[in-house]
C-alpha positions as CSV (number, residue, x, y, z in Angstrom):
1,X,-8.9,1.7,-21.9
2,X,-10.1,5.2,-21.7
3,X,-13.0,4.1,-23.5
4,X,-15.6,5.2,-21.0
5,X,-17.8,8.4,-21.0
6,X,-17.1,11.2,-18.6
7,X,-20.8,12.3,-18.9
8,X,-22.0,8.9,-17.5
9,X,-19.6,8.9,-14.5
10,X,-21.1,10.3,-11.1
11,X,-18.4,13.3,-10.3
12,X,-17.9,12.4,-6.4
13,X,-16.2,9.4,-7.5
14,X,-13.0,10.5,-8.2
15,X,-10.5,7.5,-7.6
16,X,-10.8,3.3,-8.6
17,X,-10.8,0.6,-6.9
18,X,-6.8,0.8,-5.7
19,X,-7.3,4.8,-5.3
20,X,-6.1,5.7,-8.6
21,X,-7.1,8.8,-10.2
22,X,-10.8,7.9,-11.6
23,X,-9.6,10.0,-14.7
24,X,-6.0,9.3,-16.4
25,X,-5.2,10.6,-19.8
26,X,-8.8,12.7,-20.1
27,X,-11.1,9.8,-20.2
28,X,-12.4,7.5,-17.5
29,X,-11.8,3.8,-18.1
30,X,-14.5,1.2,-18.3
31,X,-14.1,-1.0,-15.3
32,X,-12.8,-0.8,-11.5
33,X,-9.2,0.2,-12.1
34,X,-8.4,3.4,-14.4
35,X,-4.9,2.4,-16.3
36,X,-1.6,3.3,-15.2
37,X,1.6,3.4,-17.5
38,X,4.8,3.4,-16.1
39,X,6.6,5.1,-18.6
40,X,10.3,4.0,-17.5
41,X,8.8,0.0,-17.4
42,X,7.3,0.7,-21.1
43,X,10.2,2.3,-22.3
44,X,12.6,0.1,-21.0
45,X,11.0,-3.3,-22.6
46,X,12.1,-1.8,-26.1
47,X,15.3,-1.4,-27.0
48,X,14.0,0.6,-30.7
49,X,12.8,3.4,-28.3
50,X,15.6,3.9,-26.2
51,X,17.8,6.0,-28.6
52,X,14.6,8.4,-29.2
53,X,14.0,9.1,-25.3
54,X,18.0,9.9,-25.8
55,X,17.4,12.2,-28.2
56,X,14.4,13.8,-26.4
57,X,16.6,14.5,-23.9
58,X,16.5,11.8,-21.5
59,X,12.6,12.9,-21.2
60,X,10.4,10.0,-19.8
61,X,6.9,11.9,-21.5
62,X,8.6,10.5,-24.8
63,X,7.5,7.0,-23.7
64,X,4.3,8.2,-22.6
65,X,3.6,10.1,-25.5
66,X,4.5,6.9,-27.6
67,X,2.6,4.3,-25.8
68,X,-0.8,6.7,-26.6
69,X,0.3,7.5,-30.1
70,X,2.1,4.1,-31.6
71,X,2.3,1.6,-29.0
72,X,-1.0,0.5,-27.6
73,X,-2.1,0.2,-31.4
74,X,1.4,-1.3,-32.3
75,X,0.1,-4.0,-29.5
76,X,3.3,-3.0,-27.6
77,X,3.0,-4.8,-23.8
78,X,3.6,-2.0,-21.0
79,X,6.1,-4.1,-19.0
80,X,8.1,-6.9,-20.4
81,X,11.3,-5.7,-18.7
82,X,12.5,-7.4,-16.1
83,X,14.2,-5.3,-13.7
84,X,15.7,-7.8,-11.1
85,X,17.2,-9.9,-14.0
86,X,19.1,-6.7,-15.3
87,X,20.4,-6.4,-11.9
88,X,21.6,-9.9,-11.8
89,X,22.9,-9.6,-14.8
90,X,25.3,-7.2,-13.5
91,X,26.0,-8.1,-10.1
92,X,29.4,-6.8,-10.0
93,X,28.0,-3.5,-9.7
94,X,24.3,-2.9,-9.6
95,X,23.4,-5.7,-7.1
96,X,25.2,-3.2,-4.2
97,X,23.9,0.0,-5.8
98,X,20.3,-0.5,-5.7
99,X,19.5,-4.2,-4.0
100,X,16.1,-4.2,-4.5
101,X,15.0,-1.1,-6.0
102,X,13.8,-2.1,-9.6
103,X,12.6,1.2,-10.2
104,X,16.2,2.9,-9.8
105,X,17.4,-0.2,-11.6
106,X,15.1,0.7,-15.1
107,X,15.9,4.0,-14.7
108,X,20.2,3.5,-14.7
109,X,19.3,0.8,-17.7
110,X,17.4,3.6,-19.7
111,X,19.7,5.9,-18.6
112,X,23.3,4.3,-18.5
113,X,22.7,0.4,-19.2
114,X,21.4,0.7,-23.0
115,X,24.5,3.1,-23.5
116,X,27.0,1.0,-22.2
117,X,25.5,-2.1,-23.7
118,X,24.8,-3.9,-20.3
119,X,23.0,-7.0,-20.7
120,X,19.5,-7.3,-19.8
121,X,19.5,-11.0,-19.7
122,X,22.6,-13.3,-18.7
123,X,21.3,-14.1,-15.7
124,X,19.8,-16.9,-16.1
125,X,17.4,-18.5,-13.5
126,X,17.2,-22.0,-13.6
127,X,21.1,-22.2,-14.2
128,X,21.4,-20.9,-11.0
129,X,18.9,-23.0,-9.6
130,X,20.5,-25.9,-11.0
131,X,23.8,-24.9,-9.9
132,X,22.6,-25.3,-5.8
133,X,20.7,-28.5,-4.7
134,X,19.0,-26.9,-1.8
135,X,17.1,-24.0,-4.1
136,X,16.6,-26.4,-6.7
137,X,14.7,-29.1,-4.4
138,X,13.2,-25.6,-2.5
139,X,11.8,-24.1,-5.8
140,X,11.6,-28.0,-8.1
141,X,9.0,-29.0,-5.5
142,X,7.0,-26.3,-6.0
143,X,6.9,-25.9,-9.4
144,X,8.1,-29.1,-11.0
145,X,8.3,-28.5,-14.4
146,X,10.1,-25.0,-14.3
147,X,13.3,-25.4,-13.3
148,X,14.1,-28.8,-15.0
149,X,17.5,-28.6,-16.9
């Protein structure tokens, strides 16, 4: 990542593969795709970096500017969060206030959820695959292995 040379790169190609800036961070990647950080997603897969983007003022460059200082050499993974189990997690409220929408879901964790010490994880999958015959023999046939109790 952002190991290429700038020199080398023939200037009228200015986005990848997936129409990505060509250029992210100052330096072009090696490859087809340039790399991407979703600084919410980063930030929200570590629970040691939450209180500091507090104290920076709910600023989402703090997980940014971490993931290029500390993280990437830390071997910190960009997204380990799992947005749709959070929501799960708290389906009394956050199932009707953002359905799908994962992104709005990281953000209210990072921004409310770590605060009020929401749970990121007891939804639990294959519990509630168990729990109804007609997924379980839906998603078991599939993928035998996963969703055995």
């Amino acid at each position: 990542m952002n190991n290429g040379n700038n020199l080398a790169f023939p200037p009228e190609i200015k986005f990848d593969v997936a129409g990505n800036p060509r250029i992210f961070n100052g330096t072009i990647d090696l490859g087809a795709f340039e790399f991407l950080l979703d600084p919410a997603q980063y930030g929200a897969s570590y629970r040691d970096l939450i209180p500091y983007y507090i104290n920076a003022g709910y600023n989402l460059a703090f997980f940014t500017n971490h993931y290029y200082s500390n993280g990437r050499f830390e071997g910190r993974s960009i997204d380990s969060f799992d947005e749709f189990r959070y929501i799960a997690s708290n389906a009394g409220d956050l199932i009707g206030a953002f359905g799908l929408n994962g992104a709005a879901a990281t953000l209210h964790y990072l921004n409310n959820g770590y605060t009020e010490n929401r749970s990121t994880t007891a939804f639990i999958p294959s519990r509630y695959l168990n729990s109804y015959p007609d997924l379980f023999n839906l998603f078991a046939a599939r993928s035998p292995t996963l969703y055995v109790s």
